[in-house]
C-alpha positions, 0 to 999 in steps of 0.5 A: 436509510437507503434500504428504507427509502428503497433507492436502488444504489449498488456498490459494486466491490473491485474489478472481479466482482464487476465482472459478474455484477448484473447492474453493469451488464445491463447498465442500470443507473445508481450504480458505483464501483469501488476500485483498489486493484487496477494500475498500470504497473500491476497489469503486466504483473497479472495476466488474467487481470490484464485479459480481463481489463478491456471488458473491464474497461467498458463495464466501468464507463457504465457505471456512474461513478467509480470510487478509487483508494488512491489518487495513482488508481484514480489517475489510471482509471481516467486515463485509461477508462473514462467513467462519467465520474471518478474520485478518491475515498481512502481506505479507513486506517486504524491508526493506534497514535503511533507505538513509535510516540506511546513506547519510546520505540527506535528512541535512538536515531540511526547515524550510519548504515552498521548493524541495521535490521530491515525488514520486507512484509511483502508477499513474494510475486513478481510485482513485489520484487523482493530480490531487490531487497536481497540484493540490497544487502550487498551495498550496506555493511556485513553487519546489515540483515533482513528479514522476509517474512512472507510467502509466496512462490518467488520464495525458492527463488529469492533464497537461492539469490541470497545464497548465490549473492554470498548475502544468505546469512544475513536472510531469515525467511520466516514465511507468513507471519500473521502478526508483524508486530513483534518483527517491526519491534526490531527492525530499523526500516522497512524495505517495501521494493514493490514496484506499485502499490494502491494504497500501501496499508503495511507502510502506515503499519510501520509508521504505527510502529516508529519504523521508517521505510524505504520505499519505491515511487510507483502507484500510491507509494509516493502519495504516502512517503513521506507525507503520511509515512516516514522515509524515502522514496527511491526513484531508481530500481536499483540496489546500490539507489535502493541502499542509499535510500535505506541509509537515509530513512535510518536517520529518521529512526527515533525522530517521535517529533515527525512521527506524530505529525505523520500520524496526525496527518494520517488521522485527518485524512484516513481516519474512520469517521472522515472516511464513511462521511465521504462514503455517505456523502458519495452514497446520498449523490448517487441514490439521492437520498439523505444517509445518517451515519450510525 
């Protein structure tokens, strides 16, 4: 319908793609960025995102608006960018209606800390801090494993902690696992320790699954836990606070009952078509011109 009607809208797709979008250069109207990367706690993180940033910075003021996926990446871009215009359109999540209710999945709730299985999905870089998970064992009973299945180059690292903590036993390091979901299948919660997130896809992957997480407060993560993701947020980056905050989510385990009211929620917020309605209403805004969703 815009092509149709010859509207000249542009949407500018994330941080590295405005670097190279003309339409910014050059500061033509209609145009708006669609923003999942930047936050204040990533930066340090990615220097060659934290370099770029100050041109970032004046290329987004040139925008007429700029779409955010979380109200953490909103928050950041206002206070730190100033565009003309910023609000939040999620990320679409294709939520299966939680395995957690159709399977009877973790039908058992959790009483203590002994024989729990953890899993960690994230990839292994600094803004991740795996370690915390590793370091985590420590304060949980013998009995507790994880798993890390991922990549990245933190991996020798982290294996030499496990080793040195006296906790490497209790550590599988799989490498990149494509599929996650035979793993969620046998975890007890999931240990996400980054130190932000912008959305945090892989916790509503886990909720899908019946899983509760453990989880840090930075970014978006707080926006998701507990509201659309069962579990604990964490306040403090430490690994006896971290331990407790996994004892806690496993009491939620086998709780179908909230659950399915997370799912719920997730689908009236994220859901496909509530998603591309706030898109298409952002869309005609911008090119002023009426677009029918297909």
């Amino acid at each position: 319908r815009l092509r149709r009607a010859n509207a000249g809208c542009t949407v500018v797709v994330g941080a590295w793609a405005a670097l190279l979008a003309p339409d910014l250069w050059l500061g033509r109207p209609n145009v708006t960025v669609w923003e999942h990367t930047l936050l204040r706690e990533r930066l340090p993180y990615y220097p060659t995102l934290r370099r770029a940033f100050p041109v970032l910075a004046r290329l987004y003021r040139r925008a007429e608006s700029v779409v955010c996926v979380s109200g953490a990446v909103r928050d950041f871009v206002v206070e730190s960018v100033g565009p003309r215009r910023a609000r939040v359109i999620p990320n679409i999540v294709a939520d299966h209606r939680s395995a957690a209710v159709s399977s009877g999945a973790h039908a058992t709730p959790r009483s203590d800390s002994d024989g729990l299985r953890l899993l960690s999905t994230q990839r292994m870089v600094p803004v991740k801090h795996v370690e915390l998970a590793v370091e985590t064992l420590a304060h949980l009973p013998d009995s507790a494993t994880l798993v890390c299945a991922g990549d990245g180059p933190r991996r020798g690292a982290i294996e030499a902690l496990a080793a040195a903590s006296g906790v490497g036993a209790r550590v599988a390091f799989p490498g990149h696992v494509d599929d996650v979901g035979t793993l969620m299948t046998q975890t007890d919660v999931l240990v996400h320790t980054a130190y932000s997130e912008t959305f945090g896809l892989s916790l509503v992957e886990a909720a899908a699954h019946g899983v509760p997480v453990a989880c840090l407060a930075g970014g978006a993560l707080a926006e998701m836990v507990p509201e659309y993701v069962p579990g604990v947020v964490v306040g403090e980056a430490s690994a006896g606070a971290f331990a407790e905050g996994v004892r806690r989510a496993a009491t939620l385990s086998g709780d179908t009952e909230r659950f399915a009211a997370a799912a719920a929620r997730r689908a009236v917020t994220f859901g496909e078509a509530v998603v591309l309605e706030q898109w298409h209403a952002e869309l005609e805004r911008l090119a002023g011109v009426a677009v029918t969703p297909r």
